[in-house]
C-alpha positions as CSV (number, residue, x, y, z in Angstrom):
1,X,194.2,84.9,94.2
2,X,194.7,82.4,97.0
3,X,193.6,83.6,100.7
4,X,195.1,82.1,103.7
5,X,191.7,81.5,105.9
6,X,191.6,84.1,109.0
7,X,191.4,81.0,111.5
8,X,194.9,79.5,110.0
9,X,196.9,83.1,110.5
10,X,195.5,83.5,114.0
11,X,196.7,80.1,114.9
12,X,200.0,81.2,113.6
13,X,200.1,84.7,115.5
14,X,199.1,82.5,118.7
15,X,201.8,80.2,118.2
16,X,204.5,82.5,117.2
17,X,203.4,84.6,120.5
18,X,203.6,81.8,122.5
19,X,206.9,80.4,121.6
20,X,208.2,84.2,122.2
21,X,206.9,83.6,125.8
22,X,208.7,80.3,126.4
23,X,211.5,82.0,125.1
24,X,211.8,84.8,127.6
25,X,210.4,82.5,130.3
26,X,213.0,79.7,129.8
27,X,215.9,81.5,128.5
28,X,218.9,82.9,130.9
29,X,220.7,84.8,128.3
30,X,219.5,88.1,127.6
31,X,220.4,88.0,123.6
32,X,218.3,85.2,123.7
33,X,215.5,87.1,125.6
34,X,215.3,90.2,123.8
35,X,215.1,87.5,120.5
36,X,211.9,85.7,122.1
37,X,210.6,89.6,122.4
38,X,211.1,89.7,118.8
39,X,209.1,87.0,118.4
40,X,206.1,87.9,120.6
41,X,206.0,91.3,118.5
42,X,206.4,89.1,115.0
43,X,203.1,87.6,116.3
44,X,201.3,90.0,117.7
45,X,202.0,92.2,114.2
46,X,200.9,89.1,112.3
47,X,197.2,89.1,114.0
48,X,197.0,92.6,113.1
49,X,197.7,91.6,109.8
50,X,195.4,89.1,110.1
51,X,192.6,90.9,111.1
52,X,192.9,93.9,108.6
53,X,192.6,91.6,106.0
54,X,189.5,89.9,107.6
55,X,187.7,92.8,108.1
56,X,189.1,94.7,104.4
57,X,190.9,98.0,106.4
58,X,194.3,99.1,106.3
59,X,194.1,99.8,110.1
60,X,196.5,96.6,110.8
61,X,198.9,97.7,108.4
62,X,199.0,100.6,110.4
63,X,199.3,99.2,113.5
64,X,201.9,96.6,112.3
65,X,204.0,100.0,111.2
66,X,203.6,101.2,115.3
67,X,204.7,97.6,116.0
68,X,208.1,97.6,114.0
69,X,208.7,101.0,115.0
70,X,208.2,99.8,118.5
71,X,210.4,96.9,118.0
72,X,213.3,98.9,116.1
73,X,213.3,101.2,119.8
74,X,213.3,98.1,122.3
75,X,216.0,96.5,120.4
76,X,218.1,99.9,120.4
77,X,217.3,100.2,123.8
78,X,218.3,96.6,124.6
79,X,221.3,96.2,122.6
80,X,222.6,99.1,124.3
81,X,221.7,97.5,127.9
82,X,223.4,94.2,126.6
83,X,226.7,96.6,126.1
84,X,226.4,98.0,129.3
85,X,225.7,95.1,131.5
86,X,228.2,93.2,130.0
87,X,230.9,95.6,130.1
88,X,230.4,95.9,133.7
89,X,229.6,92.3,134.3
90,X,231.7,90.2,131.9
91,X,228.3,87.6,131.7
92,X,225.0,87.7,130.3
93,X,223.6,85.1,132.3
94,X,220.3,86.9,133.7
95,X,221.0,85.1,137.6
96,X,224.4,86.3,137.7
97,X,223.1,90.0,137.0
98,X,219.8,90.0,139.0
99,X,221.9,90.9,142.0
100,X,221.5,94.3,142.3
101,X,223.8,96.6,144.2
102,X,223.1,100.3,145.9
């Protein structure tokens, strides 16, 4: 069996996490930031990954399982927000909405 070396999938978590930061650093539309969230958890659950097989424990298994669970809420959560804000709105440009109203 062919292992991927612990320094190559840490490389990839980092990159993936750091794309998914761009994304919701850059990006004005919030589809397209709750997508570069996706990403930052895809990377963060990768180096769990990573590291339970490194050290031979199921403990980032585990934690990758918190992880999607935690990503299946925020996008729930955010979709939902997306409705909302749009249905009041008609936009989802993030500087059009930042204006908020009492």
């Amino acid at each position: 069996m062919v292992t991927i070396p612990v320094s190559h999938g840490l490389l990839l978590a980092g990159i993936l996490f750091m794309l998914g930061l761009v994304g919701v650093m850059v990006r004005r539309n919030i589809i397209f930031i709750l997508l570069s969230l996706e990403i930052m958890f895809n990377g963060a659950g990768l180096a769990f990954m990573v590291a339970g097989s490194c050290w031979g424990q199921a403990d980032g298994q585990i934690m990758f399982l918190f992880l999607l669970a935690m990503a299946a809420a925020e996008v729930s959560v955010g979709l939902a927000l997306v409705f909302q804000l749009y249905h009041r709105n008609n936009t989802l440009d993030a500087d059009q909405i930042s204006t908020m109203r009492g």
